[in-house]
C-alpha positions as CSV (number, residue, x, y, z in Angstrom):
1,X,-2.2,28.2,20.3
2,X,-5.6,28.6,18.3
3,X,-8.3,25.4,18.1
4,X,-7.1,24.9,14.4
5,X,-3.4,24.8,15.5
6,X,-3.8,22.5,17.7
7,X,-5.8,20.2,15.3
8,X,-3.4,20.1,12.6
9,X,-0.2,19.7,15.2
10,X,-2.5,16.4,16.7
11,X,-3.6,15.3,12.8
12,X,0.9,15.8,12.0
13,X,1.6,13.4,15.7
14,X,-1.0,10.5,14.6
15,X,0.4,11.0,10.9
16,X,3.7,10.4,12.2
17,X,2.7,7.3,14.5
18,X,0.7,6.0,11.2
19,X,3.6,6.3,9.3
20,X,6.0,4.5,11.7
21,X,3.1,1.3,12.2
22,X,3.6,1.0,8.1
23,X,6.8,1.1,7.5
24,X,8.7,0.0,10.4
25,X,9.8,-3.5,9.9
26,X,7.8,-3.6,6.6
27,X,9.0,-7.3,5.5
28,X,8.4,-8.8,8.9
29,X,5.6,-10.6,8.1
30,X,6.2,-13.5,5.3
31,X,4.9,-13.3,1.6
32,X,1.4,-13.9,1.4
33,X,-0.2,-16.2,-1.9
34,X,-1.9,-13.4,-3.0
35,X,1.1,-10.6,-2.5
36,X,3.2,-13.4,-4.6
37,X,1.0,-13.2,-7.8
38,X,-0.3,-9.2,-7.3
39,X,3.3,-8.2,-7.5
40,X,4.7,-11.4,-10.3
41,X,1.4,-9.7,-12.2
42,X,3.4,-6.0,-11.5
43,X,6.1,-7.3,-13.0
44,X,5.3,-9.1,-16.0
45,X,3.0,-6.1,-17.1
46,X,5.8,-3.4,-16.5
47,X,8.3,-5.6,-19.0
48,X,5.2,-6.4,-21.4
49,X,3.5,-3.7,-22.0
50,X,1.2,-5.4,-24.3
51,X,0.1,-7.7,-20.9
52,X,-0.9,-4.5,-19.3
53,X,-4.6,-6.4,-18.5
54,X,-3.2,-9.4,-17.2
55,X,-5.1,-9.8,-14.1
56,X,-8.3,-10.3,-16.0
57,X,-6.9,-13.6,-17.3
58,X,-8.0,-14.6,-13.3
59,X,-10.6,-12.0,-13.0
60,X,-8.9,-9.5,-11.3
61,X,-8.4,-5.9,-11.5
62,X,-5.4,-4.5,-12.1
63,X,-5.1,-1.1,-11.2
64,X,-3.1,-2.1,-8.0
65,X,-0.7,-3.9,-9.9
66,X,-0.4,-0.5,-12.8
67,X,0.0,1.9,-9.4
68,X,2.8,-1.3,-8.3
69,X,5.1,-0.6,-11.0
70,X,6.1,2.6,-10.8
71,X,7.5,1.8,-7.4
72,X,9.8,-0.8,-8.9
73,X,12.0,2.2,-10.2
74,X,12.7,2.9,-6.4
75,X,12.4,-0.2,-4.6
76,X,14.5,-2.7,-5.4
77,X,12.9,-5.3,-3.0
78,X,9.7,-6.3,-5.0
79,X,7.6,-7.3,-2.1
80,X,8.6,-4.0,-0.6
81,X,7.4,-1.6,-3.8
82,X,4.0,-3.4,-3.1
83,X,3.8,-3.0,0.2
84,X,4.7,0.7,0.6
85,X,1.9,1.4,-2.0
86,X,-0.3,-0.4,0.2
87,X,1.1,1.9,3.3
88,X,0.8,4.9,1.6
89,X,-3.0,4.1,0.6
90,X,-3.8,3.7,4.3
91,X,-1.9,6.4,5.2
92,X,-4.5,8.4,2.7
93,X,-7.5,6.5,4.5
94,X,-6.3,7.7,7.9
95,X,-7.1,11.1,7.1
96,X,-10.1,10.2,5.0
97,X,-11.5,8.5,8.3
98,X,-11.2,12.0,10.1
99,X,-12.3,13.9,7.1
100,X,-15.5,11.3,7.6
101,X,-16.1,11.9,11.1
102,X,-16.1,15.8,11.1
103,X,-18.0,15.8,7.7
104,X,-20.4,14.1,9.8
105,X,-20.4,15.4,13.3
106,X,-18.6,19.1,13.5
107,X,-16.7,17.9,15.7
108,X,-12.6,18.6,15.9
109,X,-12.3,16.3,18.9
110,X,-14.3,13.2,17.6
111,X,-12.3,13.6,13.9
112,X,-9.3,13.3,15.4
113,X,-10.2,10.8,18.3
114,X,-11.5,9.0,15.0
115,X,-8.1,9.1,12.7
116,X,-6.2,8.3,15.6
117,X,-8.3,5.3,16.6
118,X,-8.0,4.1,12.8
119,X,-4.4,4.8,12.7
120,X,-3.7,2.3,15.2
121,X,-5.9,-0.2,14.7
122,X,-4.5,-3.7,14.3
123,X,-7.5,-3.9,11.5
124,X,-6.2,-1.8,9.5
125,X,-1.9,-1.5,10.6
126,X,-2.2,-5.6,9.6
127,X,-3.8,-5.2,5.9
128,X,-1.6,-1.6,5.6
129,X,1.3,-3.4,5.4
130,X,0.0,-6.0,2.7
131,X,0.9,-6.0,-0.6
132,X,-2.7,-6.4,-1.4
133,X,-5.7,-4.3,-3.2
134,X,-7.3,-3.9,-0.1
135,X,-5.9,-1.0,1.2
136,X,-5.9,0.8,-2.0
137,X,-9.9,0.1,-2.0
138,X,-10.5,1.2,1.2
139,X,-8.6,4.5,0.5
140,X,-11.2,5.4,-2.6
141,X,-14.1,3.9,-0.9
142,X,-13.5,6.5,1.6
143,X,-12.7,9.5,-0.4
144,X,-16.0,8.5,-2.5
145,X,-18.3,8.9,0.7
146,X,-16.6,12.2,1.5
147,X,-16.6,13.7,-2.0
148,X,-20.3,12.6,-2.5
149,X,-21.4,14.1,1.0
150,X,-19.8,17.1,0.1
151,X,-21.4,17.4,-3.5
152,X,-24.6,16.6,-1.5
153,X,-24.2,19.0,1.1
154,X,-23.1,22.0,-0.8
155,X,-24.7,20.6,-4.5
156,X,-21.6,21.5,-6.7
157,X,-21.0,19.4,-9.7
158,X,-17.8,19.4,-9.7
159,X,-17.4,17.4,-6.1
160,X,-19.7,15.2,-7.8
161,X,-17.3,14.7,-10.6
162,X,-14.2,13.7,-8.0
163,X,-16.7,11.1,-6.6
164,X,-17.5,9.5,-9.9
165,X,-13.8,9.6,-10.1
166,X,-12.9,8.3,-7.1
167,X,-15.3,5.6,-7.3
168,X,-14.5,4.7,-10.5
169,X,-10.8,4.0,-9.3
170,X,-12.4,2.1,-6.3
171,X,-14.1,-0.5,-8.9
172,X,-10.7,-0.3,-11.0
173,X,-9.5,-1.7,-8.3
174,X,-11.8,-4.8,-6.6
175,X,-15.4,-5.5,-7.1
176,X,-16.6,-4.8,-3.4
177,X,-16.9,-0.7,-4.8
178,X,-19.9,-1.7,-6.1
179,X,-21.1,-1.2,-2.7
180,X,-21.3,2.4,-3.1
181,X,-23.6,2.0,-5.4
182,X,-26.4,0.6,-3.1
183,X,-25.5,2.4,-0.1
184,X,-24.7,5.9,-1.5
185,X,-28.6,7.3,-1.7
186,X,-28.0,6.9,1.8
187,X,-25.9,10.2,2.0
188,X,-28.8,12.3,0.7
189,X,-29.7,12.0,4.5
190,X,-27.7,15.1,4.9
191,X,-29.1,17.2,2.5
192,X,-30.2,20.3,4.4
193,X,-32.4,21.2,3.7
194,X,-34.3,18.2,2.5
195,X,-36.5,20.2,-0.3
196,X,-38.1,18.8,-2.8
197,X,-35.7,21.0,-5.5
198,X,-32.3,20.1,-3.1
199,X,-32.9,16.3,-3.5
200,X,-33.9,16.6,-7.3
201,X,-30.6,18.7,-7.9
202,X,-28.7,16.0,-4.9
203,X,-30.1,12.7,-7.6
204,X,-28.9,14.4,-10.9
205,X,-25.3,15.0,-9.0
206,X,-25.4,11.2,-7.5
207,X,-26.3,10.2,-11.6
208,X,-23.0,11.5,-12.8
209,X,-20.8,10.1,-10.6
210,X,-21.8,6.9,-11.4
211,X,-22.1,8.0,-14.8
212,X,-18.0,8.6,-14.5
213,X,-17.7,5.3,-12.3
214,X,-19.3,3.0,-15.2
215,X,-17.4,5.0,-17.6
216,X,-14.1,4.4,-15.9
217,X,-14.6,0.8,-15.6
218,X,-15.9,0.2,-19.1
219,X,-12.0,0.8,-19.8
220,X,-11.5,-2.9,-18.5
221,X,-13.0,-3.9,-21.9
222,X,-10.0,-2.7,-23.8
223,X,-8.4,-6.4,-21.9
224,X,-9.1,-9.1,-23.9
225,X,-10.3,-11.1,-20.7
226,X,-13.2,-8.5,-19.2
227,X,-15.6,-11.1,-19.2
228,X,-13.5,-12.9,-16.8
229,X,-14.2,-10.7,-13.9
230,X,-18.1,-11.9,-13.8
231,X,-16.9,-15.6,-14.1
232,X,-14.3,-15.2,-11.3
233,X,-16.7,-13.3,-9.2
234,X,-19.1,-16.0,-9.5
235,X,-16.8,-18.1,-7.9
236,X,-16.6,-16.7,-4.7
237,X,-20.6,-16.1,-4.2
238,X,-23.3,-18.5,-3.9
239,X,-26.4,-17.5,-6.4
240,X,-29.4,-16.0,-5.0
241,X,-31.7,-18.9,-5.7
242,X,-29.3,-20.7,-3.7
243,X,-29.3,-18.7,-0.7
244,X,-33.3,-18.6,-0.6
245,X,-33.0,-22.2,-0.2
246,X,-30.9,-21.7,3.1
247,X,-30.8,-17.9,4.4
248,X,-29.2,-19.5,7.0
249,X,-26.1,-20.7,6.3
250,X,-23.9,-19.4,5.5
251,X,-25.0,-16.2,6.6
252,X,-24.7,-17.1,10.6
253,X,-21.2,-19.0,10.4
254,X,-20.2,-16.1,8.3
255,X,-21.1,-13.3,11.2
256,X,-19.7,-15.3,13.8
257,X,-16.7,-15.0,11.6
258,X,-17.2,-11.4,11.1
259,X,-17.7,-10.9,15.2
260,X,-14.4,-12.7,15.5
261,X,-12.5,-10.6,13.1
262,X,-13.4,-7.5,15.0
263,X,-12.8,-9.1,18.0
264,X,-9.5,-9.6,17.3
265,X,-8.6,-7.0,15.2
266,X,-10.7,-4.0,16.6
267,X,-9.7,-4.9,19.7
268,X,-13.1,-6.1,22.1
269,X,-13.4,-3.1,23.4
270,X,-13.5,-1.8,20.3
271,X,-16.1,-4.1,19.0
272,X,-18.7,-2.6,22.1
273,X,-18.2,0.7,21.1
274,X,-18.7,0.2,17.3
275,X,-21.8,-2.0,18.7
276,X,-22.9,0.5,21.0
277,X,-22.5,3.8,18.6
278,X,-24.2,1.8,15.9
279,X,-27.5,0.9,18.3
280,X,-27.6,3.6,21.0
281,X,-31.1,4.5,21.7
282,X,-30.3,8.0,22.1
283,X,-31.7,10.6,19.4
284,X,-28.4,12.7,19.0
285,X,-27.0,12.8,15.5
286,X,-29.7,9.7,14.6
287,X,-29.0,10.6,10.6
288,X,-25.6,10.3,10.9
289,X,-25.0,7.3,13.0
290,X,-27.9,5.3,10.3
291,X,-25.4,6.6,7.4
292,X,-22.7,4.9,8.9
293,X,-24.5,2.2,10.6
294,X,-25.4,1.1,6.6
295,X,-22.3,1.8,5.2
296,X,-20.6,-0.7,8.3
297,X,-23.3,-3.2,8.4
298,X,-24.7,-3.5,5.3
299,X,-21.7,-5.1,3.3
300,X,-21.1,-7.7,6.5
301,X,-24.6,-8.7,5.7
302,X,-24.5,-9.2,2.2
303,X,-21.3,-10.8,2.0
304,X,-22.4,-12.9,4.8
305,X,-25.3,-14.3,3.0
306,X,-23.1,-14.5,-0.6
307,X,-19.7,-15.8,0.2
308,X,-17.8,-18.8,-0.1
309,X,-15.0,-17.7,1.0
310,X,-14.5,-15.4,4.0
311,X,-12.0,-13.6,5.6
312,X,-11.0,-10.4,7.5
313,X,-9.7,-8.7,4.4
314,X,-12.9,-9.1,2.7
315,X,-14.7,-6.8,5.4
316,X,-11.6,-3.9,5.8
317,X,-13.5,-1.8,3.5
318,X,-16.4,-1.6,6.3
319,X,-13.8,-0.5,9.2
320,X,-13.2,3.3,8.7
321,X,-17.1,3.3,9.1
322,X,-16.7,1.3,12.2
323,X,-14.4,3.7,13.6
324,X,-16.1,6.7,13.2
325,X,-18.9,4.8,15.3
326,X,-16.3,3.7,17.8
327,X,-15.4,7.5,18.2
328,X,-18.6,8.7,18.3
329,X,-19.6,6.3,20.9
330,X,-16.5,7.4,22.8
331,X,-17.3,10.6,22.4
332,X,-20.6,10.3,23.9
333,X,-19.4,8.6,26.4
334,X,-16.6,10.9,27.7
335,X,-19.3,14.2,27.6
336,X,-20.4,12.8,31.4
337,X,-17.6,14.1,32.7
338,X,-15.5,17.1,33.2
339,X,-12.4,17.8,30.8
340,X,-13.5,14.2,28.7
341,X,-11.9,12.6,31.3
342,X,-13.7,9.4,30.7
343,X,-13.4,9.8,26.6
344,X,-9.2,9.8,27.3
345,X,-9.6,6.8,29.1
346,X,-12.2,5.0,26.7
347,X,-10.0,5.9,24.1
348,X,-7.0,4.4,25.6
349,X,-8.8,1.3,26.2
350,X,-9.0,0.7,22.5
351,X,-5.6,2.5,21.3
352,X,-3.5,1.2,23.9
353,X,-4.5,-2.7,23.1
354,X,-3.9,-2.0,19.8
355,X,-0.5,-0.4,19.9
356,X,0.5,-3.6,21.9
357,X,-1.1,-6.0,19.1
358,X,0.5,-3.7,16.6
359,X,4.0,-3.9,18.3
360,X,3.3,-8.0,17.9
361,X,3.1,-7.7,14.3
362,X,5.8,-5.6,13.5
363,X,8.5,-7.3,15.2
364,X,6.9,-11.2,16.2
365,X,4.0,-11.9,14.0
366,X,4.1,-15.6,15.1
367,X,3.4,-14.1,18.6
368,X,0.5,-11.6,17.0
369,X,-3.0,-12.7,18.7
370,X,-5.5,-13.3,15.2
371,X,-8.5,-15.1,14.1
372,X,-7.6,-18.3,13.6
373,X,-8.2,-18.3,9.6
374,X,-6.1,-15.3,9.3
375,X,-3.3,-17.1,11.5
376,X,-3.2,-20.0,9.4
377,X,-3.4,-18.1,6.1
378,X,-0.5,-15.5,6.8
379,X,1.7,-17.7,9.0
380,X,1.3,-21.3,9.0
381,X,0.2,-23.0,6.0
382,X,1.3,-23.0,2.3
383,X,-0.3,-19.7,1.9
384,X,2.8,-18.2,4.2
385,X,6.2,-17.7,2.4
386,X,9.2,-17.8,4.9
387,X,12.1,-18.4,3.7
388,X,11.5,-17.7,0.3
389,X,13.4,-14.5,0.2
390,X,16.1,-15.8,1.7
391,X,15.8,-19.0,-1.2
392,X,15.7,-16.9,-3.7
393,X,19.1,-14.8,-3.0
394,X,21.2,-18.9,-2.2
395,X,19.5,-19.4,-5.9
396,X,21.0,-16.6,-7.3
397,X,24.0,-16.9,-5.9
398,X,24.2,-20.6,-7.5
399,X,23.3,-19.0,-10.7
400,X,26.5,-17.6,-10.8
401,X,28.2,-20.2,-11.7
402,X,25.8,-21.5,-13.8
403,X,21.9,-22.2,-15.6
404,X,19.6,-23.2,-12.6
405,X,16.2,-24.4,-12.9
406,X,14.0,-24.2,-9.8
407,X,11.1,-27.0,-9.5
408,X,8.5,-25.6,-7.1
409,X,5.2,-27.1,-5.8
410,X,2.0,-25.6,-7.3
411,X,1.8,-23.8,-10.1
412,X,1.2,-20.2,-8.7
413,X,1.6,-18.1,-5.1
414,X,3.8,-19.3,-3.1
415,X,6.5,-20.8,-3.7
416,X,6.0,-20.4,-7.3
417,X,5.1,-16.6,-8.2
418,X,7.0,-16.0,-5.0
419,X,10.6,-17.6,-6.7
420,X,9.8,-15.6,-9.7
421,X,9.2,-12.0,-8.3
422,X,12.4,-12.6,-6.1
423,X,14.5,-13.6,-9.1
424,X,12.9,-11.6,-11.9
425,X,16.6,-10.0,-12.6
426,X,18.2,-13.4,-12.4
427,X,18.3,-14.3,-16.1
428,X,19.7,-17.5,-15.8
429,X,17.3,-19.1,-13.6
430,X,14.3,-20.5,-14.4
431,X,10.9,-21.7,-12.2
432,X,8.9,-24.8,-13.4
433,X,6.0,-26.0,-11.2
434,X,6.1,-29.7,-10.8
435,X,2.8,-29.9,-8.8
436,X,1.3,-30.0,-5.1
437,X,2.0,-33.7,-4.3
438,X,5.6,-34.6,-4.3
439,X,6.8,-37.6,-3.4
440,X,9.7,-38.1,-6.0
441,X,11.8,-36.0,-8.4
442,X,9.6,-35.0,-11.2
443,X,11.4,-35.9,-14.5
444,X,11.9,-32.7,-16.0
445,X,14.3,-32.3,-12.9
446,X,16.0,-35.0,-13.6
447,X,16.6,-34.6,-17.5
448,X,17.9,-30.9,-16.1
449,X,20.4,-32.4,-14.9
450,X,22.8,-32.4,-17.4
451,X,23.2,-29.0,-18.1
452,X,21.7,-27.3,-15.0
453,X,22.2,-26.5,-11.7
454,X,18.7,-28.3,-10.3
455,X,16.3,-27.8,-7.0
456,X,13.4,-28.2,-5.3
457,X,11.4,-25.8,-3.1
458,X,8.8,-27.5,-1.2
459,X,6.3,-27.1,1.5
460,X,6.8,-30.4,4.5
461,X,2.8,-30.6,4.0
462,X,3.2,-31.5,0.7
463,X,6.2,-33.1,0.5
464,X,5.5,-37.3,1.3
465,X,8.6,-39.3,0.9
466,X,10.2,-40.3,4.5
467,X,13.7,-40.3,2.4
468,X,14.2,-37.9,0.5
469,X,18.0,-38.6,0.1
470,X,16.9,-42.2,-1.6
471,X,15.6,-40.4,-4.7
472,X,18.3,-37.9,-5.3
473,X,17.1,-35.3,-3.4
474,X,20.0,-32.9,-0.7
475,X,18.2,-31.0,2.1
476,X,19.7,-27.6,2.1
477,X,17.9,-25.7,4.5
478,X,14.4,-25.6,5.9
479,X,12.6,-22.6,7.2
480,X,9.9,-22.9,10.3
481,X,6.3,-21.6,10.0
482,X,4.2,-20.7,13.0
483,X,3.3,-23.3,15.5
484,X,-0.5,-24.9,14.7
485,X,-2.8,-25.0,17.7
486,X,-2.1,-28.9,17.7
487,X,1.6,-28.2,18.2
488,X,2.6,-29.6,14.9
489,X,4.3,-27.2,12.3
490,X,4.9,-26.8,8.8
491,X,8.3,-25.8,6.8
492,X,9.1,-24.2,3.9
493,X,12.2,-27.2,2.4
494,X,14.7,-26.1,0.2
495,X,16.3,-29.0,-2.0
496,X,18.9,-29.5,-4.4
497,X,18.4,-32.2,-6.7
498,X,21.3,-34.5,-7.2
499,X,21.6,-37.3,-9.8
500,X,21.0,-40.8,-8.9
């Protein structure tokens, strides 16, 4: 069997184990807030066409939620459609990741060592099975590096012109894009060779990508609501003045996050490699690892210093950079001894951690070993939707024998976009919020009454009345979330509303 044969038989097994990582088990893990009002958003827009820019109105891009809709034609299960666009997108960044590494290196073994690694990564199997733009970013982000080293490498326009393309859907899709535009002159690095005429031609070719990118995005001012992007944005950074005044903070909590995110979710051995490919004092392929050094670093910096808010998912779009360096650092690693002995066994050191994490996830998430703010976010708090699907089909089973209005806490995520997404073909059902601190039957419940079948859908941590039965209220069922690290729990309540 020839070197290329091989290569594409090995690229077709990690495909195959990529593909069974995403979509095995896809529900297992509860609806997320954000999944809740991503796919509500798909909805609304594919039944209103005239609402197609509706996630502007929370500053928000939407071209997740247009690429959403189409899968509702095949997907019955609404959390599903979302979720296997966000599969397929990683499945696309898989072979971008290799594509990356032998752009790079040259090297058959390290690409492949390097798609492998990122196909079973917990980073990136977790957030690939997410109904969230994430995914979908990191898949353009990637393709954007590649097309714009190749248009540098070989200066051809039209690679240049897929870039600008590329990138463009990146920024359609979440802010963070505009990465690329700091970090790309970094790819002119591999110009060869670095003339004066090569570079000059290498900048005009970088200009109209970003000339397409800008172009691309300008379409977002056809929504009525561009300006809330900026606003929204605004909202999760601190201004620069502000940061002057303390560099330090929140920049050091905010790595120690970012440590612990890879820590978990790279696996710590993992985490030494990327640490060791991305400072190894040795002068082999010194171009390449700064390139991706910058483009894994550089974004954990910034944000680090900006944010308000910080999580894992914030930082997925710097982990195919991070596995590249992991690969090349196990690459470099295995080359002291005979038949990469040592580079099969580094490798498994990583991949085999990660398949048992990954295992976790897809059939007992509560089980799963995360950062603590991802824990709490996906599986224990308000954030985390169990039960809800299982809510919403009892609701519409009521609704056959009748009108049924559905009182849920909050005003959006879960429960409440969460309710509506599940029963958006239920036509005689309707979802009210009645607020986030319940401690008696909101009115509008109780005027229901009459000529509605009524109930209430509650989280315990917001529900604060010792007797519910006193004020009219039927416990139907509850649903557990993962244990807290205190031992205490929270559950999803499920109510019908009785009159007094």
């Amino acid at each position: 069997m020839t070197s290329w044969k091989k290569i594409v038989l090995t690229g077709a097994v990690i495909l195959f184990f990529g593909i069974l990582l995403r979509f095995t088990n896809l529900n297992s893990l509860p609806i997320f807030a954000d999944e809740a009002i991503y796919v509500r958003w798909s909805q609304v827009m594919r039944a209103e066409a005239t609402l197609r820019f509706l996630p502007l109105s929370d500053g928000k891009q939407p071209f997740f939620m247009w690429l959403t809709i189409p899968f509702f034609k095949i997907i019955s299960d609404p959390l599903l459609a979302g979720r296997t666009l966000s599969a397929l997108a990683d499945l696309a960044t898989i072979m971008g990741v290799a594509f990356t590494a032998y752009i790079l290196f040259k090297n058959k073994r390290l690409s492949v060592l390097a798609g492998a690694i990122y196909s079973v990564l917990p980073y990136s199997v977790f957030f690939g099975r997410m109904a969230l733009a994430d995914s979908l970013l990191v898949m353009f982000y990637v393709w954007t590096f590649n097309l714009l080293a190749l248009s540098f490498i070989h200066l051809r326009l039209d690679l240049a012109m897929l870039a600008g393309f590329s990138l463009g859907f990146a920024w359609l899709t979440k802010s963070p894009a505009v990465f690329v535009f700091l970090l790309s002159p970094s790819v002119f690095l591999l110009i060869k060779p670095l003339t004066r005429r090569n570079f000059i031609v290498a900048c005009g070719l970088w200009l109209v990508a970003c000339v397409i990118a800008i172009g691309m995005y300008n379409i977002l001012r056809l929504g009525p609501q561009f300006h809330m992007i900026a606003i929204r944005n605004a909202d999760y950074v601190y201004p620069v003045l502000e940061v002057i005044r303390h560099p330090l903070d929140p920049l050091i909590p905010h790595l120690k996050d970012s440590l612990n995110f890879y820590f978990y979710l790279a696996t710590p051995i993992g985490l030494l490699f990327a640490i060791w490919g991305t400072f190894e004092v040795h002068r082999s392929h010194l171009r390449q690892r700064l390139i991706l050094a910058l483009w894994f670093l550089v974004p954990i910096f910034v944000q680090s210093s900006l944010a308000k808010a910080f999580t894992a998912r914030y930082l997925l779009f710097t982990v195919p950079f991070a596995v590249i360096l992991i690969a090349h650092a196990i690459e470099h690693f295995g080359q002291k001894s005979q038949k990469h002995v040592l580079t099969l066994a580094a490798a498994g050191l990583v991949i085999i951690p990660s398949l048992v994490v990954d295992w976790s996830l897809l059939f007992n998430p509560p089980s799963t070993p995360l950062p603590r703010i991802e824990r709490a976010g996906y599986l224990e708090e308000w954030t985390a939707g169990q039960g809800l699907r299982d809510i919403s089909f009892q609701l519409a089973q009521f609704a056959k024998s009748g009108p049924v209005l559905v009182g849920s806490e909050g005003f959006f995520g879960t429960p409440f976009d969460a309710l509506q997404l599940y029963l958006n073909n239920v036509s005689n059902v309707r979802v009210i919020g009645v607020g986030v601190w319940i401690d008696s039957v909101h009115e509008k419940l109780q005027n229901a009454l009459a000529d509605n079948q009524v109930f209430l859908i509650v989280n315990s941590s917001r529900f604060h009345n010792d007797d519910p039965e006193k004020i009219g209220l039927k416990l139907l069922s509850s649903y557990p979330k993962a244990v807290k690290p205190d031992g205490t729990r929270e559950y999803t309540l499920f109510f019908q509303v009785l009159p007094k």
